[in-house]
C-alpha positions, 0 to 999 in steps of 0.5 A, a space after each residue: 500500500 503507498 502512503 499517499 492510500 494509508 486511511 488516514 491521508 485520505 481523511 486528511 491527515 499528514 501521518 496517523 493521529 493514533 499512532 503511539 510513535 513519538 515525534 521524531 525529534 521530541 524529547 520533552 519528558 512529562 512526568 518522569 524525573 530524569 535526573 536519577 538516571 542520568 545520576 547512575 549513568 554518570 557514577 557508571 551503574 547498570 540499570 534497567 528502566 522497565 515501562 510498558 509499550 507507549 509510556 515514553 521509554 523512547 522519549 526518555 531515551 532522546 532526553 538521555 541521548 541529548 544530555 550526553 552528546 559530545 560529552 560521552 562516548 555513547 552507544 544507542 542499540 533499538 533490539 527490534 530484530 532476532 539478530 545477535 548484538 554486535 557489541 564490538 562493531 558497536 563500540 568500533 563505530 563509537 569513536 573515530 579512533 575506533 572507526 580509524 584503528 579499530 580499537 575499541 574505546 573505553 568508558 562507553 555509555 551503552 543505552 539497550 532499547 527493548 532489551 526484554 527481547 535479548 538473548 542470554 547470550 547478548 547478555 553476556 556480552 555486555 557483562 564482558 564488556 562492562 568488565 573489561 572497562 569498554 562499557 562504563 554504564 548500560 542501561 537496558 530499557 524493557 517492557 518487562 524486567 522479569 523476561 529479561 534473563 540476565 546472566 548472575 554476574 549481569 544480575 549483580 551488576 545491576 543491584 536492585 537498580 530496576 526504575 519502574 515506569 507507568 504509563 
């Protein structure tokens, strides 16, 4: 179907009114503290934030995103598909040493949307990673806390640090 026929460009709309996407360059958060997580971030902690589908995860990712922007090297991974995470690939394209040499940086905020539907696998990537100092911080941000099977390290690393959203 072209975009020209979708139903609501034929009752004269330019995009969906019902649609729970937020805007593309909104990162305005209503009703949530953001200072919290930027604060555990900033001491290097890992944390999950667990909200449901349309309570503004995303919107508070941007607002994460754009505070630390040219300040930190900063990793953003959407887990939309089945693939495995390419952490390394990830922290190469970080920095312009890393696209360059090929080293991978140190100290690198790593911010996981949709993290419920990682692998344990996945998950043990980014504990060696945390471990070898290449991820300073990881905040994993997730529909469901309890789906999430993080491996015992991860789960220690983490130390309660679980924010509950409502919509």
């Amino acid at each position: 179907m072209k975009l020209e026929e979708a139903w609501f460009r034929k009752e004269g709309f330019h995009s969906n009114p019902f649609s729970i996407k937020p805007a593309a360059f909104h990162d305005e958060v209503v009703g949530y503290k953001v200072e919290p997580i930027i604060n555990k971030i900033e001491e290097g902690a890992v944390m999950f934030v667990e909200a449901p589908f349309g309570s503004g995860k995303t919107t508070l990712l941007k607002r994460i995103i754009r505070h630390f922007k040219g300040e930190e090297k900063l990793v953003y991974y959407s887990h939309t598909h089945s693939e495995k995470i390419d952490i390394e690939k990830l922290l190469k394209g970080a920095s312009l040493f890393g696209k360059v040499f090929g080293k991978l940086p140190s100290g690198t905020i790593f911010l996981i949307d949709e993290a419920s539907e990682a692998a344990p696998d996945d998950f043990s990537e980014v504990l060696k990673y945390v471990e070898s100092g290449n991820l300073k911080s990881v905040v994993f941000f997730g529909t469901k806390y309890n789906r999430s099977r993080f491996p015992d390290g991860l789960k220690n690393l983490l130390n309660g640090n679980v924010m509950r959203l409502s919509s």
